[in-house]
C-alpha positions as CSV (number, residue, x, y, z in Angstrom):
1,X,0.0,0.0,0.0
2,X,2.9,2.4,0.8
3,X,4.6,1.8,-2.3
4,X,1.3,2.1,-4.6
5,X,1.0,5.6,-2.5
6,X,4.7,6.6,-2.8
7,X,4.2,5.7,-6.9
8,X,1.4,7.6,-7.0
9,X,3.0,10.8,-5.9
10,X,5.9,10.1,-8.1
11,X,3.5,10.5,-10.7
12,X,2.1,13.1,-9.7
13,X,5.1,15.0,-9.3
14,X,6.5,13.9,-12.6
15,X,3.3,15.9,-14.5
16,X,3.4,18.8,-12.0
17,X,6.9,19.2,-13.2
18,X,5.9,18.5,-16.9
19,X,2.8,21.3,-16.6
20,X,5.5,23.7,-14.9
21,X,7.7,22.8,-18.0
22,X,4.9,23.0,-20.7
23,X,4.1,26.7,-18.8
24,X,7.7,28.0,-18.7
25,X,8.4,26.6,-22.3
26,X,5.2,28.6,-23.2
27,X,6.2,31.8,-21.3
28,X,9.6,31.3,-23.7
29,X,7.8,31.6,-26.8
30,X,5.4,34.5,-26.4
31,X,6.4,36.9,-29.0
32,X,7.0,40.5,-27.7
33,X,6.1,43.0,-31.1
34,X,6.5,46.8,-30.6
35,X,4.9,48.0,-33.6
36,X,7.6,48.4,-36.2
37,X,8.4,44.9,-35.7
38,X,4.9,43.2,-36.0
39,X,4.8,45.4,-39.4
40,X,8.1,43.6,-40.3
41,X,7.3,40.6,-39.2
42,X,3.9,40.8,-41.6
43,X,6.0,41.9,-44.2
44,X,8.4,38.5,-44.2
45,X,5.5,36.3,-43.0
46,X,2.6,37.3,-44.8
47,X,1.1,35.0,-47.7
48,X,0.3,38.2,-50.2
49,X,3.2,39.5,-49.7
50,X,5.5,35.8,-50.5
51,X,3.0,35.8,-53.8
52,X,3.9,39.0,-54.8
53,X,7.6,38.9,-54.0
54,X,7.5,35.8,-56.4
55,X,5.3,37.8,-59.0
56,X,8.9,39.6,-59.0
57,X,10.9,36.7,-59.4
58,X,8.7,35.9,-61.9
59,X,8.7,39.0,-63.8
60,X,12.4,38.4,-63.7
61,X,12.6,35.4,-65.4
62,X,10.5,36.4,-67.7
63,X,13.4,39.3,-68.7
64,X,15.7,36.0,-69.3
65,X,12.9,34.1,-71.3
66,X,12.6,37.4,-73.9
67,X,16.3,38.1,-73.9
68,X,16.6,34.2,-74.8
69,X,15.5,35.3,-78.3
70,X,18.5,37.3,-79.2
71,X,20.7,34.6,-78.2
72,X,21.9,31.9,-81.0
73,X,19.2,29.5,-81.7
74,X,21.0,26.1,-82.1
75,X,19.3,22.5,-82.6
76,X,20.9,19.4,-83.2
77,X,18.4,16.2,-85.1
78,X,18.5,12.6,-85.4
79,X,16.4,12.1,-88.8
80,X,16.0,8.3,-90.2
81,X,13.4,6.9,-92.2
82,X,12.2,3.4,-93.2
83,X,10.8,3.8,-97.0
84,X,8.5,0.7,-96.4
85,X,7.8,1.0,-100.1
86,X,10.5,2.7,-102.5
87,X,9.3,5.6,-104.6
88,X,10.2,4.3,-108.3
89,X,10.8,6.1,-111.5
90,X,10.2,5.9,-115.1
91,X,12.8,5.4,-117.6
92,X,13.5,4.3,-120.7
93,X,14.0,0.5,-121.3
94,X,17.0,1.6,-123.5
95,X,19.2,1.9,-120.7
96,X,19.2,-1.8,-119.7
97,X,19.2,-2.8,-123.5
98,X,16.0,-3.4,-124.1
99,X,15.5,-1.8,-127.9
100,X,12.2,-1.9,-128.1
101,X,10.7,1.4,-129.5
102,X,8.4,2.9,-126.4
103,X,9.6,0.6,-123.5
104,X,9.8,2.1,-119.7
105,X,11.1,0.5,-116.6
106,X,10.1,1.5,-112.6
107,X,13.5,1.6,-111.4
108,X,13.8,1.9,-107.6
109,X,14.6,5.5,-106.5
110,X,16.0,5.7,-103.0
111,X,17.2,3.1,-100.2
112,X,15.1,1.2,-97.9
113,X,17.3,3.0,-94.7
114,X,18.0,6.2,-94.9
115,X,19.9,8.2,-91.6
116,X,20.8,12.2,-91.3
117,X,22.8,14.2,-88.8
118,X,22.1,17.3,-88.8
119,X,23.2,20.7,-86.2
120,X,21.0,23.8,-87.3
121,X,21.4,27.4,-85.9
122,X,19.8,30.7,-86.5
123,X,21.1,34.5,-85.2
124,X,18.6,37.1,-85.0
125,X,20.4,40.2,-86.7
126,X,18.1,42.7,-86.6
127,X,14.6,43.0,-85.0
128,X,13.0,46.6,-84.5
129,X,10.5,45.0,-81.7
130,X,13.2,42.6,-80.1
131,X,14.8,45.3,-78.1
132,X,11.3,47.0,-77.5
133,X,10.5,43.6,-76.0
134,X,13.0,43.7,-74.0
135,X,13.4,46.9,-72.4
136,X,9.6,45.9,-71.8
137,X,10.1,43.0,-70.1
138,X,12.4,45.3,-67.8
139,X,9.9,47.5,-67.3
140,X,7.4,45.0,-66.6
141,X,9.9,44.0,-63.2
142,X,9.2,47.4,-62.3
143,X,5.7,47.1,-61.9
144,X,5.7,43.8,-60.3
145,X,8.2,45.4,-57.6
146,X,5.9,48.2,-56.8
147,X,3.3,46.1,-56.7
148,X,4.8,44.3,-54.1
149,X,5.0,47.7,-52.2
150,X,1.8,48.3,-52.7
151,X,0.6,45.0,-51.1
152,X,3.7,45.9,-48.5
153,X,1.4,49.0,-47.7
154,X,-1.7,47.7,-47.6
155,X,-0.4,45.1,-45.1
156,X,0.9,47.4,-43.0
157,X,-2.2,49.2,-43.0
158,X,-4.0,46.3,-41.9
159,X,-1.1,45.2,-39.2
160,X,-1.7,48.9,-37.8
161,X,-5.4,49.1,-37.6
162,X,-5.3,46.1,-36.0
163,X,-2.2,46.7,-33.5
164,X,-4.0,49.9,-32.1
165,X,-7.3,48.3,-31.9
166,X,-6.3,45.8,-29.6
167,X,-4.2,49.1,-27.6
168,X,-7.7,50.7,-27.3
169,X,-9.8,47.9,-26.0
170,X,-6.8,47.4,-23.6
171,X,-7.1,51.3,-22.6
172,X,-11.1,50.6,-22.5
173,X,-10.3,47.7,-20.6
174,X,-8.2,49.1,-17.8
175,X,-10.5,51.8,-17.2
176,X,-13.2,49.4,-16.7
177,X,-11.2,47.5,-13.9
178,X,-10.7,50.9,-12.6
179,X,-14.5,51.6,-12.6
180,X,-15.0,48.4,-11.1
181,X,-12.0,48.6,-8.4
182,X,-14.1,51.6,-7.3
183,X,-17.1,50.0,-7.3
184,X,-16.5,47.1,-4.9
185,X,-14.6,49.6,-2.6
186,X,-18.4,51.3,-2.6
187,X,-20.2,48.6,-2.9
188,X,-18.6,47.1,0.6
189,X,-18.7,50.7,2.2
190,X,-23.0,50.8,1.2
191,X,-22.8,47.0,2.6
192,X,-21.8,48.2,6.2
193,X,-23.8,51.4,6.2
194,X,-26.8,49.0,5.7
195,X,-25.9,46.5,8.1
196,X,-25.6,49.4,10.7
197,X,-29.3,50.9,9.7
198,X,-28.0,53.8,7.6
199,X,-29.0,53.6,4.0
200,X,-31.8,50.7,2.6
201,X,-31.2,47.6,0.8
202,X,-32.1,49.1,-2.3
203,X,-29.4,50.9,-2.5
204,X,-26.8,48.1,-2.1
205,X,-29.3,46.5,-4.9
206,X,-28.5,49.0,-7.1
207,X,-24.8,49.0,-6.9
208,X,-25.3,45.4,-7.2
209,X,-27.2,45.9,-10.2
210,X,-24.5,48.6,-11.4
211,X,-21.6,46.3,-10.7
212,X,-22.9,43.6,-13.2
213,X,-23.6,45.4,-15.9
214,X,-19.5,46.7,-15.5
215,X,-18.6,42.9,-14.9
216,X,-20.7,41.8,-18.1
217,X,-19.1,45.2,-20.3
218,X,-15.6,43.6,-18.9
219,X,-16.4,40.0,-20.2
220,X,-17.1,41.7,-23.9
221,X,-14.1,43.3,-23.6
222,X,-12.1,40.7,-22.8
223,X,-13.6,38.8,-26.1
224,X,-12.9,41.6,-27.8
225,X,-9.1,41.4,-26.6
226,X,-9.0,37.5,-28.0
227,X,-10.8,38.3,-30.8
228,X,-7.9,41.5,-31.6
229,X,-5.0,39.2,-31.3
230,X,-6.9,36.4,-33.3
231,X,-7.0,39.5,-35.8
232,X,-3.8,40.6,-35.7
233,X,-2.0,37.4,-36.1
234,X,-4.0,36.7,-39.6
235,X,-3.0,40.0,-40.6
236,X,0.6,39.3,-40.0
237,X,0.7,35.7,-40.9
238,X,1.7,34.6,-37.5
239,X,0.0,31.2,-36.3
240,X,-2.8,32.0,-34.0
241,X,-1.2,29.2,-31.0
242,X,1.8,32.3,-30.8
243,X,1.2,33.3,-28.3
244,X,1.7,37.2,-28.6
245,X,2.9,40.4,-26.4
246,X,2.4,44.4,-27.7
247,X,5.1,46.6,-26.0
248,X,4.1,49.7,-28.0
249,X,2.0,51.8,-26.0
250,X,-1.0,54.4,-26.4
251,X,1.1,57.4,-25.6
252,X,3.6,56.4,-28.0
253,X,0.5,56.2,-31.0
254,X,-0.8,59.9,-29.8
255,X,2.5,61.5,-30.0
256,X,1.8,64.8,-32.6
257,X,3.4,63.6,-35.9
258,X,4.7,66.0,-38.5
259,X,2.6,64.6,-41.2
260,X,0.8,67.1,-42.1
261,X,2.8,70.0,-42.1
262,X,5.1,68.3,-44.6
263,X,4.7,68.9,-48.4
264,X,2.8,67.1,-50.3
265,X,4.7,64.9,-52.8
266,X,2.4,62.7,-55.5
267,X,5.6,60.5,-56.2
268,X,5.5,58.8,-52.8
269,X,2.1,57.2,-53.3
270,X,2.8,53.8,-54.9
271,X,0.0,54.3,-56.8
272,X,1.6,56.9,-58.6
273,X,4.7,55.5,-59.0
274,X,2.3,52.2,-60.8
275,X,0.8,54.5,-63.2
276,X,4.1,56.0,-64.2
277,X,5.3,52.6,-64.8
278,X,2.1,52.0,-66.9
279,X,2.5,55.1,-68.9
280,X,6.4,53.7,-69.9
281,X,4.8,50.2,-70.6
282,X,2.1,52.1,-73.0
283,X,5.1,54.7,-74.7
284,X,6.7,51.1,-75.4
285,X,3.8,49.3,-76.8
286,X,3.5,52.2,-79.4
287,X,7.0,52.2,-80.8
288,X,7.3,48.3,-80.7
289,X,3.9,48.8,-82.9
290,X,5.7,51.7,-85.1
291,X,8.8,49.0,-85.1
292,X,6.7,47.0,-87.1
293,X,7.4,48.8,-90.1
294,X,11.2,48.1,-90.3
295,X,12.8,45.0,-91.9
296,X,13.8,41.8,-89.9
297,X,17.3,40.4,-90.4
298,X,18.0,36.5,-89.7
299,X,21.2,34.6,-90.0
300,X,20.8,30.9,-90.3
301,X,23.1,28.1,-90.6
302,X,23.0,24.2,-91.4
303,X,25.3,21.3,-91.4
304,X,25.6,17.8,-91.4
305,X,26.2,14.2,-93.0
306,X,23.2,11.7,-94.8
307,X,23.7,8.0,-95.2
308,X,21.9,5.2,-97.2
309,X,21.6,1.7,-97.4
310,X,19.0,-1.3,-97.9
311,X,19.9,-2.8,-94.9
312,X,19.2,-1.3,-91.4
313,X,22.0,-2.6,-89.7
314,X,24.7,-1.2,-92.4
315,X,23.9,2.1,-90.7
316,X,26.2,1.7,-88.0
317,X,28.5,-0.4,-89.5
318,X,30.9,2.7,-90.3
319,X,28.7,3.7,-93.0
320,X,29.6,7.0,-94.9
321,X,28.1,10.2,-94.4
322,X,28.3,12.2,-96.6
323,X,28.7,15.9,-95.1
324,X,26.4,19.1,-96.4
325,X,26.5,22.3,-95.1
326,X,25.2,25.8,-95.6
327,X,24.0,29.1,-94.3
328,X,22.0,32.0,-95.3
329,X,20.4,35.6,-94.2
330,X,17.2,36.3,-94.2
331,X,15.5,39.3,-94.8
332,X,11.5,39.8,-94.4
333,X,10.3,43.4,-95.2
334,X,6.8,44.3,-94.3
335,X,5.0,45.6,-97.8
336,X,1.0,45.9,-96.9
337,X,-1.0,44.4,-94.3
338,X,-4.0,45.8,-94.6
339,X,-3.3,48.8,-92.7
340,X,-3.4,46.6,-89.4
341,X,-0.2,48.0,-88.4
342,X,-2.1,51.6,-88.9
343,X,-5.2,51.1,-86.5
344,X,-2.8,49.4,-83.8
345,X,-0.6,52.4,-83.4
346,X,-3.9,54.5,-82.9
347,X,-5.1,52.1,-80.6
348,X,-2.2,52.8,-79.0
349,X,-2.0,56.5,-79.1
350,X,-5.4,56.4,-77.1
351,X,-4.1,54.4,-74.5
352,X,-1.7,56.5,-73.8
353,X,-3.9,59.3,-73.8
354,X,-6.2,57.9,-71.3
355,X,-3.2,57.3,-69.2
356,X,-2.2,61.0,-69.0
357,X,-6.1,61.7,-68.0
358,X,-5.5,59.1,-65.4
359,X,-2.8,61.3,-63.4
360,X,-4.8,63.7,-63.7
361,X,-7.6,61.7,-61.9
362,X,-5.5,60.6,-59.4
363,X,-3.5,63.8,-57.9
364,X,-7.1,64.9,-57.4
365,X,-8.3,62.2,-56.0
366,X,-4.7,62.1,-53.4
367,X,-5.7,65.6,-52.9
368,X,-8.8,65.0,-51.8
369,X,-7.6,62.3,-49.2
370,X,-4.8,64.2,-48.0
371,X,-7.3,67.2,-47.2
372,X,-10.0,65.0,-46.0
373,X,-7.2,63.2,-43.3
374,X,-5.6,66.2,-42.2
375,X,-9.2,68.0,-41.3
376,X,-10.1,64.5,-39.6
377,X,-7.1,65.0,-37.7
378,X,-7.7,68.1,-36.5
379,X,-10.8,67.5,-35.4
380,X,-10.0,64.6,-34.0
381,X,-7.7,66.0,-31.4
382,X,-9.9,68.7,-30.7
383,X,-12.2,65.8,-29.9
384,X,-9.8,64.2,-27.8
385,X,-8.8,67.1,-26.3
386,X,-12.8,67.7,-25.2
387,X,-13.3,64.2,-24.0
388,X,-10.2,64.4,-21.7
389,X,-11.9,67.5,-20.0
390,X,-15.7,65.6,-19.8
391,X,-13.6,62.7,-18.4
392,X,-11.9,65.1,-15.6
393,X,-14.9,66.8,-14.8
394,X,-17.0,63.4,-14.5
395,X,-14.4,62.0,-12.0
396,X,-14.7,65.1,-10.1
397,X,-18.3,64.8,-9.9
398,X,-18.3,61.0,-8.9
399,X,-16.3,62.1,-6.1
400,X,-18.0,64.9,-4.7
401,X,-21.4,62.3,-5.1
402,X,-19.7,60.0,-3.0
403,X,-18.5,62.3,-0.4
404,X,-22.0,63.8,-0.4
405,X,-23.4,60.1,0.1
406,X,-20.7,59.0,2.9
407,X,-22.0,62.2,4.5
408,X,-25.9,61.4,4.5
409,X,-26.6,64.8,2.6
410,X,-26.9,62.8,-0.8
411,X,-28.4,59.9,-2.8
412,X,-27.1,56.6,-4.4
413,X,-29.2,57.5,-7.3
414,X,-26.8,60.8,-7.9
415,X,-23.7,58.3,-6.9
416,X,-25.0,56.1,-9.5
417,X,-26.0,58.7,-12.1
418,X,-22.3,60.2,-11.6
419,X,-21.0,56.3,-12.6
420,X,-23.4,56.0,-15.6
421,X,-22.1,59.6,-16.9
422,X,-18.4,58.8,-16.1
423,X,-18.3,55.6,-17.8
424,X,-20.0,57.6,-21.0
425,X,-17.4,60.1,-20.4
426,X,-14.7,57.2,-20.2
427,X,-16.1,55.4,-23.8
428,X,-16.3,58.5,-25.5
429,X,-12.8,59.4,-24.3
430,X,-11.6,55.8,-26.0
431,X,-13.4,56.4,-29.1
432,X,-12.2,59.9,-29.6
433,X,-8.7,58.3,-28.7
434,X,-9.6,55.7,-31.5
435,X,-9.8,58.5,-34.2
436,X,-7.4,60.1,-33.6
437,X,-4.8,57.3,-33.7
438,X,-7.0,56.2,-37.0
439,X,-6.6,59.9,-38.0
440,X,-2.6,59.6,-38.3
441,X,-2.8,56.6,-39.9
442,X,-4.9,57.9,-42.8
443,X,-2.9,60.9,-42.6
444,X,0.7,58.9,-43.5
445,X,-1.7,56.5,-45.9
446,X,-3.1,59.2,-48.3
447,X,0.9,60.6,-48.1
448,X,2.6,57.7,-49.0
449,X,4.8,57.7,-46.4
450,X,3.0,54.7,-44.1
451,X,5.8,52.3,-45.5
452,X,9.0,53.6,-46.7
453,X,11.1,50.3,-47.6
């Protein structure tokens, strides 16, 4: 019996100490992210932004695959054939002796085995739309890396949004522990006064009452907090069984930035920078189409060695081949087609055009952002700056209701009143806090300056 005992709290040592391990193994791997570094860490982890840094690497290879076509084309080729029935020809009998007037004979023409070597190669000389191609191609690489720093930006938009929204529901949280801290401290103070005749039980009721409608907003909070990391994770490709830790802080998001009193530059927004890129890409397409029009020179070469023979096995029974060779250049000049070549270039010509309308479109439409983030800004902190003051003055009115109730010369309806107003006071203050942090972030968005790399 002893020893059954003395097993049994071996064991139950042993996965004590393996739960202690498992926790301190845990505590090990939680991920501490300011906010800088969960952007980075979304920008090497995040699935769009692996696709497009291999739309890149794509692009690039598709420079090699175009270039490819300058380079000399050269094929070697095996060609044999089995003439399963001989091609003959006619020809007069006179040649085997045969005098009659009029005669013919089929005479076999060709082997039954017949084997070639050949190596074939070609040079491109001269091709008006080969070096448009290519300096196409290069352009195309452009695109592809701004369009990874487009999908760079929009990722770190998302990391940030999400980042600060799991600051503020912390913020919201911690005031609502604060609210309740000060609750109980009232609630156990109303408790006594009852117990000793001095207020009713209704009152303690409706602290009670009070108190639980705090505990339940805590609980929704505290979903919301899971539900911000769950968030947050996806956005920066982390698995959600990280576990995860924020060391930036809400003081550190409201610092004033300098955003908006810096000059406005269109060349920063990566959407510019695309269309640029798109406008190059369309100047291309319309000389490559005007290229069309000039001459293409080829240089092409041949050589190798034929055999014959009616049996197949005298093919590689040191045979001979006899050798060939030859080369040649040539030259296709474009006469008339149509006047295809014509109505491309004009297609062309309107593309572009629309493409020059498009910047137009777009430095109105960055203005319009830029103006519509730095007035939301402003007004923004003034709304901050408002809801810090309601906050102030709600505090100081909870406290004067309480000293008023300790005293007897007030009510727990006004104590309670002064609650409901201070925690209206306190949400308003975290959703003004919200905006304003939002505020920046649309602020360096519609600038271009959100992600610099």
């Amino acid at each position: 019996m002893k020893k059954n005992m003395k097993a049994g709290w071996l064991l139950v040592g042993w996965l004590l100490g393996v739960s202690l391990h498992s926790q301190t193994v845990q505590a090990q791997q939680a991920q501490a992210l300011s906010l800088e570094q969960a952007i980075q860490y979304a920008l090497e982890n995040q699935a769009a932004v692996q696709n497009a840094k291999i739309d890149v690497e794509s692009a690039k290879a598709r420079v090699g695959e175009v270039r490819s076509i300058g380079l000399p084309q050269v094929n070697a080729a095996v060609d044999y054939s089995n003439n399963l029935a001989i091609q003959r020809v006619f020809l007069p009998a006179v040649f085997i002796g045969d005098q009659t007037p009029g005669a013919v004979i089929a005479a076999p023409f060709g082997t039954k085995h017949t084997n070639t070597l050949s190596l074939t190669g070609s040079q491109l000389l001269f091709d008006g739309s080969y070096l448009l191609g290519l300096k196409a191609a290069q352009v195309y690489t452009q695109l592809s890396e701004k369009s990874l720093k487009q999908t760079k930006v929009q990722v770190a938009d998302a990391v940030t949004r999400a980042y600060y929204t799991i600051l503020i529901t912390d913020a919201r949280a911690a005031l609502v522990d604060q609210n309740l801290v000060r609750l109980d401290s009232m609630l156990r103070e109303t408790r006594i006064m009852n117990e000793n005749g001095f207020v009713e039980k209704i009152d303690v009721d409706r602290l009670v009452v009070t108190r639980n409608n705090l505990q339940s907003e805590r609980d929704k909070l505290k979903s919301l907090q899971e539900l911000g990391y769950n968030l947050l994770k996806f956005q920066m490709g982390m698995p959600q069984a990280q576990p995860l830790v924020l060391t930036s802080t809400i003081q550190e998001a409201i610092i004033a930035t300098e955003d908006e009193l810096e000059e406005m530059n269109y060349a920063n927004r990566v959407e510019y920078s695309i269309l640029q890129t798109n406008k190059e890409l369309a100047t291309l397409d319309l000389r490559n189409k005007r290229a069309g029009y000039l001459p293409r020179l080829v240089l092409t070469g041949r050589y190798g060695g034929n055999t014959a023979s009616n049996e197949f096995g005298d093919l590689f029974k040191g045979s001979d081949y006899y050798q060939f060779a030859s080369f040649g250049l040539g030259l296709q000049i474009p006469v008339f087609d149509g006047l295809a070549k014509k109505y491309q270039i004009q297609q062309s010509k309107l593309a572009l055009q629309k493409v020059d309308i498009g910047f137009k479109e777009l430095e109105q439409a960055i203005d319009l952002q830029v103006a519509q983030a730095v007035t939301n800004l402003k007004n923004a902190r003034i709304q901050l700056d408002a809801q810090q003051r309601n906050r102030a003055l709600a505090l100081e009115v909870l406290r004067v209701a309480k000293i008023k109730y300790r005293e007897g010369v007030g009510s727990s309806i006004e104590v309670l009143n002064a609650e409901t107003a201070l925690k209206e006071a306190e949400t308003n203050y975290s959703n003004a806090l919200y905006d304003l942090i939002i505020s920046q972030v649309d602020l360096r968005l519609a600038k271009g300056t959100l992600v610099t790399q």
